[in-house]
Backbone as a ProteinNet text record, in pm:
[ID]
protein_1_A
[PRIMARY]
XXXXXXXXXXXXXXXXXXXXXXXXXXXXXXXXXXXXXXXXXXXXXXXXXXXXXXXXXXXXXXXXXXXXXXXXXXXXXXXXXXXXXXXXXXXXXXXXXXXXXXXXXXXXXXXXXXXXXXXXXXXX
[TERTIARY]
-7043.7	-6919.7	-6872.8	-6733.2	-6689.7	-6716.7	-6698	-6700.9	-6542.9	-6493.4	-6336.1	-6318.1	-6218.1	-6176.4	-6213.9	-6215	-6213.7	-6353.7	-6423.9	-6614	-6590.3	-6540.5	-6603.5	-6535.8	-6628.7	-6543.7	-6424.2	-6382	-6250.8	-6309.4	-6432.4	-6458.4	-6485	-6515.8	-6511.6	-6448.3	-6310.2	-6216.4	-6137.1	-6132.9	-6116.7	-6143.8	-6220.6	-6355.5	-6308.6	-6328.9	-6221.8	-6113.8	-6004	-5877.8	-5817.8	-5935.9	-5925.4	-5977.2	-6119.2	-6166.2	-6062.1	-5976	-5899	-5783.8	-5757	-5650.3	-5651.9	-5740.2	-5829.8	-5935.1	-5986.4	-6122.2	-6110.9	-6174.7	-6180.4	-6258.5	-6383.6	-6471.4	-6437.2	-6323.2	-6287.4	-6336.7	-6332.3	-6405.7	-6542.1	-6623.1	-6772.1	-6780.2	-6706.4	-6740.9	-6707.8	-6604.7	-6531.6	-6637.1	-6704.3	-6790.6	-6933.8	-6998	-7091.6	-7043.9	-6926	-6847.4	-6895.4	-6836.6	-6802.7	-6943.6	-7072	-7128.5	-7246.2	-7233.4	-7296.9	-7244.1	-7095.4	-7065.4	-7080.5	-7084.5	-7147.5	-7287.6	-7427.4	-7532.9	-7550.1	-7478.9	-7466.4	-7450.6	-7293	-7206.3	-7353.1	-7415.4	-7531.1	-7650.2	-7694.6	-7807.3	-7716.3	-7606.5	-7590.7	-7606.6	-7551.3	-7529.5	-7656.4	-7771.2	-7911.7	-7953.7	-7915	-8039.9	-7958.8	-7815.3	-7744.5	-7706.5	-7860.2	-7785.5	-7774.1	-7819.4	-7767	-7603.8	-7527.1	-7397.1	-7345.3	-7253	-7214.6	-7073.5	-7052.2	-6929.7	-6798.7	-6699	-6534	-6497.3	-6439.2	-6343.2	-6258.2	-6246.5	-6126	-5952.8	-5896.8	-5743.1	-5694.8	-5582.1	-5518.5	-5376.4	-5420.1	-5313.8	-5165.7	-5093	-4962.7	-4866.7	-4810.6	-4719.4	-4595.9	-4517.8	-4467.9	-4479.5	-4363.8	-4446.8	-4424.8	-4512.5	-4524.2	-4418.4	-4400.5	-4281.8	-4220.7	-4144.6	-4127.8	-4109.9	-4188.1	-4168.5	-4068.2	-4041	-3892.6	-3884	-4010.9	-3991.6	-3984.4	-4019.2	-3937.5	-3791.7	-3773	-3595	-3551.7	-3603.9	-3513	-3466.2	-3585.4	-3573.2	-3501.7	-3539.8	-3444.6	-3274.9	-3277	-3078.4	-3077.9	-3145.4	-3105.9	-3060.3	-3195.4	-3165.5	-3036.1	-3017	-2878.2	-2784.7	-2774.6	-2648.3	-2618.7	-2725.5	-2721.6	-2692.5	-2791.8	-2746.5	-2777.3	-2710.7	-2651.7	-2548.1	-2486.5	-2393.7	-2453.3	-2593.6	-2620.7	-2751.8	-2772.3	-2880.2	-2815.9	-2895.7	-2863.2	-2981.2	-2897.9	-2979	-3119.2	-3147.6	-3316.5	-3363	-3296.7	-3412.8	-3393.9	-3283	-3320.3	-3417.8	-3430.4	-3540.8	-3683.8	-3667.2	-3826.3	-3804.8	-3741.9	-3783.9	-3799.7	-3741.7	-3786.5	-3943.5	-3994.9	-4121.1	-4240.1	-4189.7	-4253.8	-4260.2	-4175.2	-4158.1	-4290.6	-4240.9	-4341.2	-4497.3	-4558.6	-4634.5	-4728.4	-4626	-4665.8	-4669.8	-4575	-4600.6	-4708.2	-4775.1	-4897.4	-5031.2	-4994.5	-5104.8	-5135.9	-5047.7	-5075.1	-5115.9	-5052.5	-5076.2	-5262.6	-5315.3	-5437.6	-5517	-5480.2	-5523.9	-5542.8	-5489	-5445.4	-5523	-5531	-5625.6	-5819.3	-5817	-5941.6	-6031.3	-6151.8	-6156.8	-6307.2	-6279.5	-6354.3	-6445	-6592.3	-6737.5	-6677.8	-6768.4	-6774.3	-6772.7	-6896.2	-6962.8	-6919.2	-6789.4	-6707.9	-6600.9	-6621	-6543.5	-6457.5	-6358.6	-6298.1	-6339.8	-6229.4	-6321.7	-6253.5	-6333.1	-6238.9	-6279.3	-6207.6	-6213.4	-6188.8	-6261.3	-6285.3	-6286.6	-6190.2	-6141.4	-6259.3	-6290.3	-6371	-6307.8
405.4	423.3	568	593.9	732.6	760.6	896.6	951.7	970.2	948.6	997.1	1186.1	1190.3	1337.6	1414.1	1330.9	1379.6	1440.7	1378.9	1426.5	1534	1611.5	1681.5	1880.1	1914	2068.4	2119.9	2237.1	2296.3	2371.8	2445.8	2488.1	2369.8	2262	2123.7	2109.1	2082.6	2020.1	2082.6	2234.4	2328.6	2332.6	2320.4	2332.7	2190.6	2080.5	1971.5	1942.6	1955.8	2002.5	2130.3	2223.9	2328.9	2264.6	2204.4	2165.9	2048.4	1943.7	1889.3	1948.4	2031	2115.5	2205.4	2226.9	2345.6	2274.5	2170.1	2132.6	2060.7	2007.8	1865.1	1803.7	1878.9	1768.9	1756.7	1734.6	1677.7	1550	1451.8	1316.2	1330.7	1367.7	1407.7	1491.3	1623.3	1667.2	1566.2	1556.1	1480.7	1377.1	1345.6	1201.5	1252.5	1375.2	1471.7	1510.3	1564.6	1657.5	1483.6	1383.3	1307.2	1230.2	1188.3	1162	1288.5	1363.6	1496.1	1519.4	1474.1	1481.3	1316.2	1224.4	1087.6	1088.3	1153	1199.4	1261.4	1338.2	1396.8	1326.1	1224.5	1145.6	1065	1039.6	933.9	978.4	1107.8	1164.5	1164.6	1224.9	1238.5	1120.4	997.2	859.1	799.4	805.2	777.9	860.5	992.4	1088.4	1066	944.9	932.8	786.3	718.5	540	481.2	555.3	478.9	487.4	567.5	529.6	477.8	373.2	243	335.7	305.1	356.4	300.4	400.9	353.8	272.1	210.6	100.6	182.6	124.8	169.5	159.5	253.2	228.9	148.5	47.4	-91.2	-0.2	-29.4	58.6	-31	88.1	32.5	-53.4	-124.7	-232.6	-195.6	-96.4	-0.1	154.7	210.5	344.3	434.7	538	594.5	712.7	712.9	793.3	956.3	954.1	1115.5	1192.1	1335.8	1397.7	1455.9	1559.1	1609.8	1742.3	1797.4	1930.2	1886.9	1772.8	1689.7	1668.7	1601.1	1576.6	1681.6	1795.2	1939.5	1999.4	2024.6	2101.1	1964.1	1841.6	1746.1	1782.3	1809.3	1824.2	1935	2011.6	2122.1	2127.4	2057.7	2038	1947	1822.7	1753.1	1836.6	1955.8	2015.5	2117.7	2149.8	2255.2	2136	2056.2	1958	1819.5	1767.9	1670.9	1564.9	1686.6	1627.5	1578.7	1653.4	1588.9	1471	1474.5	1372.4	1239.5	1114.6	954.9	953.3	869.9	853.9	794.7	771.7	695.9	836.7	928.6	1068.2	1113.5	1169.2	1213	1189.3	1033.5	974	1029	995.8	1027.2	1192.6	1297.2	1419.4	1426.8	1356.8	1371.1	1360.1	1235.7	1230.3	1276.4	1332.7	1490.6	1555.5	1599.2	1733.1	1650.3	1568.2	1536.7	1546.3	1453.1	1493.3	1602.5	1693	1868.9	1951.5	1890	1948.4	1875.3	1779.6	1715.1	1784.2	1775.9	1827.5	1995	2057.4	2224.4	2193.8	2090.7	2088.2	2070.7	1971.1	1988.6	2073.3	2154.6	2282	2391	2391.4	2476	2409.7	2320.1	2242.4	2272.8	2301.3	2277.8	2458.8	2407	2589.6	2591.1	2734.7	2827.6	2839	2872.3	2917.5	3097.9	3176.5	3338.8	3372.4	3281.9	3298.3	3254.5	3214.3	3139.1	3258	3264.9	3373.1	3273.2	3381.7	3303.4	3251.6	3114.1	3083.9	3107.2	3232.1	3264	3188	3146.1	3107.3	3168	3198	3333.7	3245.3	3255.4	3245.1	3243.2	3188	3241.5	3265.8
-10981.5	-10912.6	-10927.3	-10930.5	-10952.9	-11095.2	-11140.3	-11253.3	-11327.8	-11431.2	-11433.8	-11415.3	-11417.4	-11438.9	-11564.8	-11629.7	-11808.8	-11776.4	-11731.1	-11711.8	-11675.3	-11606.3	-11444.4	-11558.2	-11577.8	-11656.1	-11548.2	-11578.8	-11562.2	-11407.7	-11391.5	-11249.1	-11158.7	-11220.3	-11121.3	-11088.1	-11156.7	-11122.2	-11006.7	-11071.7	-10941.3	-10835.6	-10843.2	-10714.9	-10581.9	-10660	-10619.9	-10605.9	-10639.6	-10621.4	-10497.5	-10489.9	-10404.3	-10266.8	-10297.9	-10120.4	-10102.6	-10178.1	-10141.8	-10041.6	-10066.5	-10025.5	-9876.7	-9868.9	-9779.5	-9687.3	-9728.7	-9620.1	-9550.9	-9433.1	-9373.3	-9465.8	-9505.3	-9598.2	-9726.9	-9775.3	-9899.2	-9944.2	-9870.9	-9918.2	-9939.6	-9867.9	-9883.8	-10052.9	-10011.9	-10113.2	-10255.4	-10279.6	-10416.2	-10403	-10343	-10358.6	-10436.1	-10398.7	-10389.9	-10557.4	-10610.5	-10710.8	-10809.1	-10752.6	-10895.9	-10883.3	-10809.7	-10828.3	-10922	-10902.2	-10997.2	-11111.5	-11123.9	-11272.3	-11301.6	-11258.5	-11309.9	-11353	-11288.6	-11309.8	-11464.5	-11467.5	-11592.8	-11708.7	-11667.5	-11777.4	-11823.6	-11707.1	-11777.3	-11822.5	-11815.1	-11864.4	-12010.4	-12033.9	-12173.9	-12237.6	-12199	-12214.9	-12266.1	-12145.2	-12203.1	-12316.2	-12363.6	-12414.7	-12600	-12587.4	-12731.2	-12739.5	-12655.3	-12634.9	-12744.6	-12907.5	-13028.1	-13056.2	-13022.2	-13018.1	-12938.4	-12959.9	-12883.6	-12859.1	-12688.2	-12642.2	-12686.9	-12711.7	-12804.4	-12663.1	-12752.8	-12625.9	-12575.5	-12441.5	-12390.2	-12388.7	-12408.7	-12467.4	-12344.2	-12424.3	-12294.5	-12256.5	-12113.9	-11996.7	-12079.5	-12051	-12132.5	-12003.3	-12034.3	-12004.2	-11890.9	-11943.5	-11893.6	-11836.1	-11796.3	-11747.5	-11898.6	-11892.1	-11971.4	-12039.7	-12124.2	-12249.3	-12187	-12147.7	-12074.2	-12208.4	-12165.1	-12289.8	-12289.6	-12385.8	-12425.6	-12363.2	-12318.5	-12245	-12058.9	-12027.6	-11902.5	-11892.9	-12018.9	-11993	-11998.1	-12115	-12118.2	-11947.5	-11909.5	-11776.9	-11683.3	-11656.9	-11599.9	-11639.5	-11731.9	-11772.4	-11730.7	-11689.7	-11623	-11467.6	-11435.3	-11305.6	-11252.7	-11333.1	-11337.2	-11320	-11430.7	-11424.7	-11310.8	-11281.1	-11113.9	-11006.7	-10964	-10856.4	-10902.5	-10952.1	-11004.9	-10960.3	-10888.6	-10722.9	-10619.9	-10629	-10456.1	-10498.3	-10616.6	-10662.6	-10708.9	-10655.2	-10716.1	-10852.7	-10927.7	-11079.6	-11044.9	-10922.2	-10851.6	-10894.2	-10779.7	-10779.7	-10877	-10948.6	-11090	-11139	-11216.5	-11215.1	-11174.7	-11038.3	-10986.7	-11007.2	-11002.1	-11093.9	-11186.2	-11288.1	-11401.6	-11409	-11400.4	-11440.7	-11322.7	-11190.1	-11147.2	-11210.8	-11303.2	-11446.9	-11506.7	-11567	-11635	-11618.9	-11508.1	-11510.1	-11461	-11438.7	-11425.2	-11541.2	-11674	-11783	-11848.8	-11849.7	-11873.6	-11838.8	-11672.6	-11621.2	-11704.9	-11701.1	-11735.2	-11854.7	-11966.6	-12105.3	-12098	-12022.1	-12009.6	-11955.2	-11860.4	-11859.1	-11944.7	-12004.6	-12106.8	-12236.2	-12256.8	-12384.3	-12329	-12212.3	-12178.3	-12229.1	-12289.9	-12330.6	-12236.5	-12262.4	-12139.4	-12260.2	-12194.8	-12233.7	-12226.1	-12292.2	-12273.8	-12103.7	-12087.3	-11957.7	-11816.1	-11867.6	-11767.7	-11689.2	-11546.4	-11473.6	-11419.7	-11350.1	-11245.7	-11092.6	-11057	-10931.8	-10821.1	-10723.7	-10630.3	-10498.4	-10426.9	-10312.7	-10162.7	-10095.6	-9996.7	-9860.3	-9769.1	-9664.5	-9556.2	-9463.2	-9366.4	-9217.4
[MASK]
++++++++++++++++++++++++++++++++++++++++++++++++++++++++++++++++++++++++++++++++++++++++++++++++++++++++++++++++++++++++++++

């Protein structure tokens, strides 16, 4: 089937995320992107089949815990427009914050090889 995200390195993800954005062939590709990083997931998989895979953590019940650098910038935004927002959208900004400070937090956790440049993307 698909590969998760966690598989796919930091120019993958790019790489996918960018033709998402920019291509008609986004589905092709991302299908092409996660079946090549699934290829992989399982060459490693076969070449270490004496360790038995960790279980998988149980999806939580509720939605998930907003962090404290979400609400920070949320009370901010409350206090600028706060007037023209219902406690729904608050809400649904808040955990937009959120998971934008997530997302970068994993960016930022992910480390670069020496050999790793940047990936530019050139217009045609």
């Amino acid at each position: 089937m698909s590969a998760p995200l966690e598989s796919l390195d930091r120019r993958g993800f790019l790489r996918l995320v960018g033709l998402g954005l920019t291509s008609s062939l986004a589905v092709p590709a991302a299908a092409v992107a996660q079946s090549a990083a699934g290829g992989a997931a399982k060459a490693d998989s076969s070449s270490s089949s004496a360790k038995p895979a960790p279980a998988a953590p149980a999806a939580p019940s509720g939605p998930p815990e907003i962090s404290e650098d979400a609400r920070s910038l949320a009370e901010i935004l409350r206090r600028r427009y706060g007037k023209h927002l219902t406690p729904d959208q608050l809400e649904a900004v808040t955990r937009e914050l959120d998971q934008r400070v997530q997302g970068g937090r994993r960016l930022k956790d992910q480390k670069l090889a020496n050999g790793d440049e940047p990936d530019f993307t050139f217009g045609v």
